[in-house]
Residue frames as qw, qx, qy, qz and C-alpha x, y, z in Angstrom:
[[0.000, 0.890, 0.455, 0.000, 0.00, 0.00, 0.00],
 [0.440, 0.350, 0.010, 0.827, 1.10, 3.62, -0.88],
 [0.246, -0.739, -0.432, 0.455, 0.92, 6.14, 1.31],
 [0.332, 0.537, 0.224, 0.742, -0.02, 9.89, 0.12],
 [0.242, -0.602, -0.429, 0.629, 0.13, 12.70, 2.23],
 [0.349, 0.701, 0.535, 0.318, -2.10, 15.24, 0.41],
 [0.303, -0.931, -0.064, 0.193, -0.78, 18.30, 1.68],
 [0.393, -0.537, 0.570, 0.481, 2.71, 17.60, 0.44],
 [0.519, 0.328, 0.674, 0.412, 1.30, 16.80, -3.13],
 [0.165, 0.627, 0.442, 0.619, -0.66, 19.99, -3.79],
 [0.066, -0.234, 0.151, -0.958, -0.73, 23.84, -2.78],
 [0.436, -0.041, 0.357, -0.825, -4.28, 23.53, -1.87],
 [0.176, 0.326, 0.928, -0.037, -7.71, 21.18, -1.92],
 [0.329, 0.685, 0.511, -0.402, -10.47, 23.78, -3.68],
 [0.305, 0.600, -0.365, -0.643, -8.84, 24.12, -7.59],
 [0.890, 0.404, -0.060, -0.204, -9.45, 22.14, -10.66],
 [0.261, 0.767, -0.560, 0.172, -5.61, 23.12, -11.05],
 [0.318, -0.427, 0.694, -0.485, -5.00, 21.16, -7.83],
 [0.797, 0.142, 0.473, -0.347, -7.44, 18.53, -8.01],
 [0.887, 0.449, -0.083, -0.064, -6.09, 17.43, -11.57],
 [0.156, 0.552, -0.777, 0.259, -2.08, 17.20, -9.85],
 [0.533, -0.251, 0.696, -0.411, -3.76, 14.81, -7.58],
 [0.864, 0.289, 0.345, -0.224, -5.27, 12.60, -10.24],
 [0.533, 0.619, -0.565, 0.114, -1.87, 12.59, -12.36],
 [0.097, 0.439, -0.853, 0.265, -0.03, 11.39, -9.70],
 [0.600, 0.021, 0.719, -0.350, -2.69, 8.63, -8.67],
 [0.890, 0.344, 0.002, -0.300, -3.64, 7.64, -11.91],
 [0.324, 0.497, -0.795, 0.129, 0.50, 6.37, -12.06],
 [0.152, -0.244, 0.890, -0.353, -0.39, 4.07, -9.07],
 [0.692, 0.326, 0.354, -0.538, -3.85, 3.10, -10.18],
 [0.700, 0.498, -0.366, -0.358, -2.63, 2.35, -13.33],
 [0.269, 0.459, -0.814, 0.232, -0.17, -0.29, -11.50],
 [0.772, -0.430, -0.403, -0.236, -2.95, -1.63, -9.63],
 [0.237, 0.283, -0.543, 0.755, -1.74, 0.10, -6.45],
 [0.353, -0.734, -0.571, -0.102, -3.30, 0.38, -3.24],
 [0.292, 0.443, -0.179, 0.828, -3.35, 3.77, -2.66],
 [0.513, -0.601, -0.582, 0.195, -3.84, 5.53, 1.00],
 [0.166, 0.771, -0.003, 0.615, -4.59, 9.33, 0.63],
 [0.438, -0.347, -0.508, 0.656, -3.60, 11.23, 4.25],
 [0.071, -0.854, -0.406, -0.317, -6.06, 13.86, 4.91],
 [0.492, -0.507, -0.230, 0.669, -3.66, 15.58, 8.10],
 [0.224, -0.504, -0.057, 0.832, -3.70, 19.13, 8.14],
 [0.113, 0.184, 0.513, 0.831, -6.02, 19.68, 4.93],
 [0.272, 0.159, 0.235, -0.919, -8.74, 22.09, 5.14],
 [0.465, 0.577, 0.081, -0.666, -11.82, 22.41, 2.89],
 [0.139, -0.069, 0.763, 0.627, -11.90, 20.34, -0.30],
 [0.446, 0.426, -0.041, -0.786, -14.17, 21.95, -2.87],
 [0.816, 0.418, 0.256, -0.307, -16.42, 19.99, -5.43],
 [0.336, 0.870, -0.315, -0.175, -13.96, 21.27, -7.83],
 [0.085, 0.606, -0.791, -0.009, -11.22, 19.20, -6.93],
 [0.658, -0.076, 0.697, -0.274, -13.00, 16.70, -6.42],
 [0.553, 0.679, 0.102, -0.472, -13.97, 16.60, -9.80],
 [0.413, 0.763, -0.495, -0.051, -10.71, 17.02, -11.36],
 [0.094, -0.519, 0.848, -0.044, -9.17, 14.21, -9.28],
 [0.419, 0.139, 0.845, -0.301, -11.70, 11.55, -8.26],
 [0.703, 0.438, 0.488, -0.274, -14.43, 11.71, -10.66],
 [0.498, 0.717, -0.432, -0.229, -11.95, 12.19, -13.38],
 [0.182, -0.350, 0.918, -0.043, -10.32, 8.91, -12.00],
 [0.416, 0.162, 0.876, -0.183, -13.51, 6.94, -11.67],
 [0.728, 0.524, 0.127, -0.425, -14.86, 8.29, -14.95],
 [0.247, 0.607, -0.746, -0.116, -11.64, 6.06, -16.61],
 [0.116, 0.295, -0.904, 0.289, -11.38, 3.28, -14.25],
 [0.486, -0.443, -0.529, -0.536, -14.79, 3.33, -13.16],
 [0.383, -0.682, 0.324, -0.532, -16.32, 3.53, -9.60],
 [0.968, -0.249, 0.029, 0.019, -15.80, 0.00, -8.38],
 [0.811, 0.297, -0.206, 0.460, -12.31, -0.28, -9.38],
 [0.122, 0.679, -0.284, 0.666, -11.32, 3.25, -8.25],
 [0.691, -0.581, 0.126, -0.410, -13.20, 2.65, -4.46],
 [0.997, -0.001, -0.040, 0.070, -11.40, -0.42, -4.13],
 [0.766, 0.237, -0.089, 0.591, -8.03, 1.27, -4.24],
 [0.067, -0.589, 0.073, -0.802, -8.59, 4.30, -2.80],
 [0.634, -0.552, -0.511, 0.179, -8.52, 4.45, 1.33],
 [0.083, -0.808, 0.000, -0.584, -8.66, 7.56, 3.22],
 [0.674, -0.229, -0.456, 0.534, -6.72, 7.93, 6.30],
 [0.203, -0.307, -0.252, 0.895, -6.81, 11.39, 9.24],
 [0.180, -0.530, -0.611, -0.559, -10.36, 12.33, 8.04],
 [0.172, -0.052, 0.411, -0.894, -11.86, 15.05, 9.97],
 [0.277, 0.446, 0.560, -0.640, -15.64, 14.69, 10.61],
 [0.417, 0.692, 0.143, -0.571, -16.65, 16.73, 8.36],
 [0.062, 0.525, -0.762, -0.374, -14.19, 15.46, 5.64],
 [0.016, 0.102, 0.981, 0.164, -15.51, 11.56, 5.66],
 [0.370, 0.547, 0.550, -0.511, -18.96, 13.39, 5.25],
 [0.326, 0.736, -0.190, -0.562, -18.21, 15.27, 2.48],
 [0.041, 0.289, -0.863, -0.412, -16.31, 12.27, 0.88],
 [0.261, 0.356, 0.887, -0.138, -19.26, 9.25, 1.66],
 [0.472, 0.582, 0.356, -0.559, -21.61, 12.16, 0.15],
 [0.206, 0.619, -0.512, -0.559, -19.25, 12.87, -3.13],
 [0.101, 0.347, -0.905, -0.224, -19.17, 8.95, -3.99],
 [0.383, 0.553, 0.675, -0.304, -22.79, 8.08, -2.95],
 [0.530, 0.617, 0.033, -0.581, -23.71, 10.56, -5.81],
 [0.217, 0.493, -0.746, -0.392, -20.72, 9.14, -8.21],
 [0.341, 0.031, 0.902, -0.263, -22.19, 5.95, -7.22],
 [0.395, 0.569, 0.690, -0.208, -25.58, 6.58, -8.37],
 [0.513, 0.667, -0.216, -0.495, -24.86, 8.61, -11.65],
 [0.349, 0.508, -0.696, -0.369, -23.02, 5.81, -12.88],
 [0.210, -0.052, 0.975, 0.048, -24.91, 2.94, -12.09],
 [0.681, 0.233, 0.669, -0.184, -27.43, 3.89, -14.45]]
């Protein structure tokens, strides 16, 4: 398993800009059939936006089973593992129909 500490990858968690450095450098370890383990420590806010650009631009490639499956989230605030469980319930349910 790879550890990523997400803070040390990108300036910030609420740009496309940002949110598509994070899905370069996971789609290298995804593409190796890596488990990958993001580290949430010390990150603030993460806008739609980056979501967007990182995750649903992964799991519109790879799709959402595969991507979930490789993806594990580690130092999740509260509010974070809300915002994520909500982001991937939706991704969930646009793409299963």
């Amino acid at each position: 398993m790879k550890t990523l500490q997400i803070n040390n990858l990108v300036d910030n968690t609420s740009t496309n800009v940002a949110g598509f450095q994070l899905y370069s450098i996971l789609e290298k370890s995804i593409h190796v059939n890596e488990i990958i383990q993001i580290d949430l420590i010390g990150s603030l806010a993460i806008s739609s936006s980056f979501f967007n650009s990182s995750f649903g631009e992964l799991i519109e490639k790879h799709g959402f089973t595969s991507v979930t499956k490789k993806l594990k989230f580690k130092n999740v605030s509260t509010d974070q593992k809300r915002l994520l469980k909500s982001y991937f319930d939706s991704y969930k349910e646009l793409t299963a129909h």
